[in-house]
Steps between C-alpha positions, in 0.01 A plus 500: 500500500653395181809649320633463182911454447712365210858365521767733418860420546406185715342772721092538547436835437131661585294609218327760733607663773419384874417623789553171704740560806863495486591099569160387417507112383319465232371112303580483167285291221623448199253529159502321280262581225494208328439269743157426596466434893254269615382428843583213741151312585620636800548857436122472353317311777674816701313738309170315482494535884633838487212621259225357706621587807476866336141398338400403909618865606757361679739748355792747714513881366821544288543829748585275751695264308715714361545646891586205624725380222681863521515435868720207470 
């Protein structure tokens, strides 16, 4: 899920309104628009294996990821 906030009076303040749970902890990442991000070699060799892991077949439903994540 990704939500969009601005800063207003040192506060974050939602652009949208939510649905998430009263307490929820949420991660925050700040954008920057005009920085370019680039990739650790690591953060790509990660992906390589990712992608042909899911080229092999050797992939899990997101159904059941997102159950188990939601189960945690």
């Amino acid at each position: 899920m990704s939500l969009r906030a601005r800063v207003r009076n040192g506060r974050l303040v939602l652009d949208e309104a939510t649905d998430l749970p009263e307490g929820s902890e949420v991660r925050l990442l700040l954008v920057d628009d005009e920085e370019d991000w680039q990739p650790s070699d690591a953060q790509v060799a990660a992906l390589q294996k990712s992608v042909a892991q899911a080229e092999r077949g050797e992939v899990v439903p997101a159904e059941v990821v997102l159950r188990e994540l939601r189960a945690r």
